[in-house]
Z-matrix of the N, CA and C atoms (Angstrom, degrees):
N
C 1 1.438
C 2 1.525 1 108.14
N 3 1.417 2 115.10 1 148.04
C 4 1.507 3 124.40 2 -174.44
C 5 1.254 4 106.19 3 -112.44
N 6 1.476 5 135.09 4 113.26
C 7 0.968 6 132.98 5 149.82
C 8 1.729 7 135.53 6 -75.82
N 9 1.243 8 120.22 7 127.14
C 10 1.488 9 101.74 8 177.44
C 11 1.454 10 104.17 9 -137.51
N 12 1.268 11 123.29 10 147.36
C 13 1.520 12 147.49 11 167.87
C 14 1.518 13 117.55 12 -142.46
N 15 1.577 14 91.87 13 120.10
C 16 1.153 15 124.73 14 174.16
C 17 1.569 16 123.53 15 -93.66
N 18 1.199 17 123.02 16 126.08
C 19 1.637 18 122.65 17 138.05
C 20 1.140 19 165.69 18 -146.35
N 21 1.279 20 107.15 19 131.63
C 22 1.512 21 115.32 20 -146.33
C 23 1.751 22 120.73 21 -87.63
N 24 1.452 23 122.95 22 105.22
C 25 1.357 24 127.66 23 -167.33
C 26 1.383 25 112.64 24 -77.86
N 27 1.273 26 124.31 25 95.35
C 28 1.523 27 132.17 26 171.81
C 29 1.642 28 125.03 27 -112.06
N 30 1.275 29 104.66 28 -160.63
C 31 1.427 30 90.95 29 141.49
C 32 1.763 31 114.32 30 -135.43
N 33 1.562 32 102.21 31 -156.45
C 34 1.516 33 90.55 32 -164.10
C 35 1.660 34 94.91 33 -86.98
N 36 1.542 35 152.22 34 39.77
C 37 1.070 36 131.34 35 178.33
C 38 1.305 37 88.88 36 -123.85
N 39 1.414 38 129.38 37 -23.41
C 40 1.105 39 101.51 38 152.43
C 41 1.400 40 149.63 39 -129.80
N 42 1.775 41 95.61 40 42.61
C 43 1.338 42 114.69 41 152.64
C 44 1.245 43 114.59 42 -62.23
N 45 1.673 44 114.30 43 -24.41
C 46 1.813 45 111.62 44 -159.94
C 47 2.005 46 92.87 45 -109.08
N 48 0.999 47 106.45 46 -18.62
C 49 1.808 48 101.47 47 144.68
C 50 1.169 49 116.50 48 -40.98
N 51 1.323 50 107.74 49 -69.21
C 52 1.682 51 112.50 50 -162.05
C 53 1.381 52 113.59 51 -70.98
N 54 1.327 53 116.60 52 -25.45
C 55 1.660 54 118.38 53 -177.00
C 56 1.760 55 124.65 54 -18.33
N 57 0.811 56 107.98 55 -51.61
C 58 1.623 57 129.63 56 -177.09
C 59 1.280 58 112.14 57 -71.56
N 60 1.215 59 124.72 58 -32.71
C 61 1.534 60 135.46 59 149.95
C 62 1.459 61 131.46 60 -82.91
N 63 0.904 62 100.19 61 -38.86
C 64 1.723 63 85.56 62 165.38
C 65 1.902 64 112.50 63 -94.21
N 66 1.468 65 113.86 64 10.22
C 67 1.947 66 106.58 65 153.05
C 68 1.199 67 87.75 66 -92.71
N 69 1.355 68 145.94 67 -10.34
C 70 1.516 69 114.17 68 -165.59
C 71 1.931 70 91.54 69 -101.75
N 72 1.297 71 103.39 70 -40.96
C 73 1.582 72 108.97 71 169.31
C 74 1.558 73 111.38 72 -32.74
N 75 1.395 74 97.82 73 -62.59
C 76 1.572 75 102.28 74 -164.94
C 77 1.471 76 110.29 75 -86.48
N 78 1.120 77 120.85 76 14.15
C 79 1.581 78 107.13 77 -169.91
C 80 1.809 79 88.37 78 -111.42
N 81 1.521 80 120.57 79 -33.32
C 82 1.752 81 123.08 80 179.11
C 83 1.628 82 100.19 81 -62.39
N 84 1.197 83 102.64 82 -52.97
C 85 1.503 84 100.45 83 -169.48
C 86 1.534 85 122.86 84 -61.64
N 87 1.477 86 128.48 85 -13.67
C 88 1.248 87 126.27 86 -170.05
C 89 1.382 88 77.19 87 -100.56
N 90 1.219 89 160.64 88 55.60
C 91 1.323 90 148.02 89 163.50
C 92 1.343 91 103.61 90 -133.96
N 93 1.475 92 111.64 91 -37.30
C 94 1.902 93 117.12 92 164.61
C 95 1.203 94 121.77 93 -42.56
N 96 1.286 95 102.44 94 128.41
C 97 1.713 96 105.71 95 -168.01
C 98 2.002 97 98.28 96 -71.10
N 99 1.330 98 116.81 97 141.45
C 100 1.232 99 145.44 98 -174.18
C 101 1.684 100 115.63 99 85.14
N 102 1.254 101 109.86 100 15.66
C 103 1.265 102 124.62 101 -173.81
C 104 1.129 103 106.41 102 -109.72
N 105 1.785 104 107.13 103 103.11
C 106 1.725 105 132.68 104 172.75
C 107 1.224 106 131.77 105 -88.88
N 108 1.707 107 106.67 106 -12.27
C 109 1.583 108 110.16 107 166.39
C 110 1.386 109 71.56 108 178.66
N 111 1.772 110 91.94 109 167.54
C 112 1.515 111 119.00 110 -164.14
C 113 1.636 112 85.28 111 -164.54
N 114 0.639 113 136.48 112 163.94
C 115 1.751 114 152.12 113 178.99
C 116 1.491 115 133.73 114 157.63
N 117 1.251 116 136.57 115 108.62
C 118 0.941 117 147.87 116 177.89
C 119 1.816 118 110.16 117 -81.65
N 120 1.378 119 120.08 118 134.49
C 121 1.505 120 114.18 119 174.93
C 122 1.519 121 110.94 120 -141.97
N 123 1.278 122 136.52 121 -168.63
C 124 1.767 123 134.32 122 -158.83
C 125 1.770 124 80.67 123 -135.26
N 126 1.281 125 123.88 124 132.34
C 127 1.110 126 125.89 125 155.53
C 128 1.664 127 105.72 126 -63.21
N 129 1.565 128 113.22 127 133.06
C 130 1.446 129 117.97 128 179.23
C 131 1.430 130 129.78 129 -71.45
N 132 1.230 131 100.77 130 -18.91
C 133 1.746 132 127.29 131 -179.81
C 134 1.636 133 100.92 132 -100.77
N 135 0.650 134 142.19 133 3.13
C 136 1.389 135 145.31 134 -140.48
C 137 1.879 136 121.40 135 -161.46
N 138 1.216 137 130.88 136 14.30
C 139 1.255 138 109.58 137 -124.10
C 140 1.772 139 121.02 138 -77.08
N 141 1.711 140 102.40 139 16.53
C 142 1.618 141 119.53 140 -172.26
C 143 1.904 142 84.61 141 -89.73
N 144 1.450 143 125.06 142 -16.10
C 145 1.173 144 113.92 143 174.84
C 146 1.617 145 129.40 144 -63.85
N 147 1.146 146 140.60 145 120.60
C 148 1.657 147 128.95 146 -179.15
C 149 1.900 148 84.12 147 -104.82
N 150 1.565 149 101.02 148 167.40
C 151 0.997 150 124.57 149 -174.98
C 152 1.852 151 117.68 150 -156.05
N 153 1.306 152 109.45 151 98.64
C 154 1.628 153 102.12 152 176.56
C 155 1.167 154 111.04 153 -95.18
N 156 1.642 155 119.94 154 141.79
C 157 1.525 156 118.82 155 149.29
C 158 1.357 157 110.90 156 -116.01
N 159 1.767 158 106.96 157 143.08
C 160 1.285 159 96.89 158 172.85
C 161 1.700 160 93.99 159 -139.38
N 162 1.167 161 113.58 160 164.23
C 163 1.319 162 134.48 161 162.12
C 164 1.404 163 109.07 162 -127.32
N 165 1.684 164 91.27 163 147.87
C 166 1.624 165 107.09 164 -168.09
C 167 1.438 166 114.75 165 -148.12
N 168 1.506 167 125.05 166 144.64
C 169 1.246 168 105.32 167 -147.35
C 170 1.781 169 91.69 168 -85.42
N 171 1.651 170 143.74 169 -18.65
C 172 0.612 171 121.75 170 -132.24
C 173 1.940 172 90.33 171 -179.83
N 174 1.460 173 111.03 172 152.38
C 175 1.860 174 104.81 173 -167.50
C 176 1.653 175 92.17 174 -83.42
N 177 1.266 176 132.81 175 -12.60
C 178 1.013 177 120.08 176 -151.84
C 179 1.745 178 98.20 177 -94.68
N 180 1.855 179 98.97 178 -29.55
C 181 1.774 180 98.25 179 -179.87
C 182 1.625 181 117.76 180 -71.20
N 183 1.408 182 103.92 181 -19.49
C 184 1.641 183 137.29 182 161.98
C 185 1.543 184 95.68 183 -44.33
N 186 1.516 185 112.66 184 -86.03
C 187 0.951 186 110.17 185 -144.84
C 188 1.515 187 119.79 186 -82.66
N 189 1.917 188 108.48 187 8.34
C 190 1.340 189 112.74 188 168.77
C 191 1.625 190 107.43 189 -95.85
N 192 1.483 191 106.89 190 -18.51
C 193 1.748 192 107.80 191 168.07
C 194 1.589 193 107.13 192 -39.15
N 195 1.424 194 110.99 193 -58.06
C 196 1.131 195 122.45 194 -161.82
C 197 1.535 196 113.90 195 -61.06
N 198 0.875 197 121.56 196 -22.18
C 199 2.032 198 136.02 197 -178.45
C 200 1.426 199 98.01 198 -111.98
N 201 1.424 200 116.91 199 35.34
C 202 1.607 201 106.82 200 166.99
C 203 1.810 202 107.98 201 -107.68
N 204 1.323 203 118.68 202 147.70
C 205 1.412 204 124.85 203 178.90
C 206 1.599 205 103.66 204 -50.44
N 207 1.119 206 116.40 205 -51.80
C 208 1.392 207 111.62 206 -175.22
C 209 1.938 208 111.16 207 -58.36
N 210 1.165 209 120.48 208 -64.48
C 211 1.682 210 108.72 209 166.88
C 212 1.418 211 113.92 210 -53.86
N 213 1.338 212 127.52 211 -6.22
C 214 1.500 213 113.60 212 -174.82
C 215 2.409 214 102.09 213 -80.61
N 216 1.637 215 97.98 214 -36.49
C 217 1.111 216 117.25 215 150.18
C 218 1.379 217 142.03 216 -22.51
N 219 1.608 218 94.32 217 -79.49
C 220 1.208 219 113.49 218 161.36
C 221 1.620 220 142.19 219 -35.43
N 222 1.653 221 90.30 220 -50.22
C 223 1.314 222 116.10 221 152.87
C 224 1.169 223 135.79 222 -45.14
N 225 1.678 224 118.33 223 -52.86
C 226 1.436 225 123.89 224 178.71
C 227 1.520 226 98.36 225 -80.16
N 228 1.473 227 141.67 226 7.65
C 229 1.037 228 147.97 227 -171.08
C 230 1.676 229 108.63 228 -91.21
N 231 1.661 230 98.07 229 -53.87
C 232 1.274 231 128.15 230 165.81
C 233 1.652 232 108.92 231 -51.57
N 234 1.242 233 116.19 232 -59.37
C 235 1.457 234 127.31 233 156.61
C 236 1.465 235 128.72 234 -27.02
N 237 1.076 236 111.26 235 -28.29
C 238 1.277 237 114.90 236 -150.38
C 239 1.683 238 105.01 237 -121.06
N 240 1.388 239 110.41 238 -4.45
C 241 1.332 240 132.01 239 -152.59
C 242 1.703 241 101.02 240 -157.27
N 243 1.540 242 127.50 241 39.56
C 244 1.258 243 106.52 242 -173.67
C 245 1.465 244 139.51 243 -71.78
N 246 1.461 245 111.56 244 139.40
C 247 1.589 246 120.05 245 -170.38
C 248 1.551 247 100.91 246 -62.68
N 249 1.574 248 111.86 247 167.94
C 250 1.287 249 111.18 248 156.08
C 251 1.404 250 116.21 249 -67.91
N 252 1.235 251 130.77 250 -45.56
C 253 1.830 252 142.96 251 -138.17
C 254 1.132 253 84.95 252 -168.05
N 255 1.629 254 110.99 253 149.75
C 256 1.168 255 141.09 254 179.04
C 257 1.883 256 100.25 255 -148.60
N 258 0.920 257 112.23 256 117.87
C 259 1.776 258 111.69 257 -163.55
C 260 2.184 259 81.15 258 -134.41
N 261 1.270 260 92.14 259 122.34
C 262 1.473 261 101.69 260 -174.80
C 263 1.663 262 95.72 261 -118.68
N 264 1.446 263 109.16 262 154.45
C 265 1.857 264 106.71 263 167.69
C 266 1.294 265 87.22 264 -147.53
N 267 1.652 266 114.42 265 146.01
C 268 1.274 267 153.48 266 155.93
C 269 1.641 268 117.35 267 -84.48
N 270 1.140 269 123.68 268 118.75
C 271 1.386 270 133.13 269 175.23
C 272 1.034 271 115.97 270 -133.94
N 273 1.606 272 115.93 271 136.11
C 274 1.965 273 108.75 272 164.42
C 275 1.700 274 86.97 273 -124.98
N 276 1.597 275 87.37 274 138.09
C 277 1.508 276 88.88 275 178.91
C 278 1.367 277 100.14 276 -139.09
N 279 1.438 278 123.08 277 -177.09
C 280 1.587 279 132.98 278 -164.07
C 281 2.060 280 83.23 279 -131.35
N 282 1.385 281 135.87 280 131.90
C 283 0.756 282 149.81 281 -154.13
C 284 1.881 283 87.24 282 -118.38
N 285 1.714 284 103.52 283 136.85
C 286 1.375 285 113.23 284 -162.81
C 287 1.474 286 104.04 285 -141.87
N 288 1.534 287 106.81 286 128.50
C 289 1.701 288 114.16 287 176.80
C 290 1.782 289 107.31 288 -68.02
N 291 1.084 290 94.49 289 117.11
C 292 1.759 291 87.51 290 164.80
C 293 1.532 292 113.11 291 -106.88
N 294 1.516 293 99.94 292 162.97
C 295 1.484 294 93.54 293 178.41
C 296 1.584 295 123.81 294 -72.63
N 297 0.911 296 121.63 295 170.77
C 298 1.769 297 108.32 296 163.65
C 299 0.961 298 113.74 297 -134.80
């Protein structure tokens, strides 16, 4: 499994730019096959902060996310609206029952 978290340093005018692109971002991408969550959120302390998580079953469903029309989009969206920082992380992890 692939974990990734993103975050993106803006502010909030144009977090509410991007709105329309990242529901249309996030609503294509949970439909990509190996794609187990996708989510975008507003840091609460923060609120020019964006934040994605995604899980993925696999680097290869990753790395066809990335060559999809919809992120090619996204991008010129990003483009068009630039963040300060973009701080990305890569993870493969083994997913674990805990007790509760």
């Amino acid at each position: 499994m692939i974990i990734v978290n993103v975050r993106i340093e803006s502010n909030p005018e144009t977090v509410e730019a991007l709105r329309e692109s990242i529901l249309t971002m996030q609503a294509a991408t949970l439909e990509e096959e190996g794609c187990e969550d996708y989510a975008f959120s507003v840091e609460l302390a923060n609120p020019g902060a964006l934040r994605i998580t995604e899980r993925w079953t696999s680097k290869e469903a990753l790395s066809a996310h990335f060559q999809t029309p919809h992120m090619a989009t996204f991008q010129a969206a990003m483009q068009a609206h630039p963040p300060g920082n973009v701080t990305p992380h890569f993870y493969e992890a083994t997913e674990i029952d805990m007790p509760q």
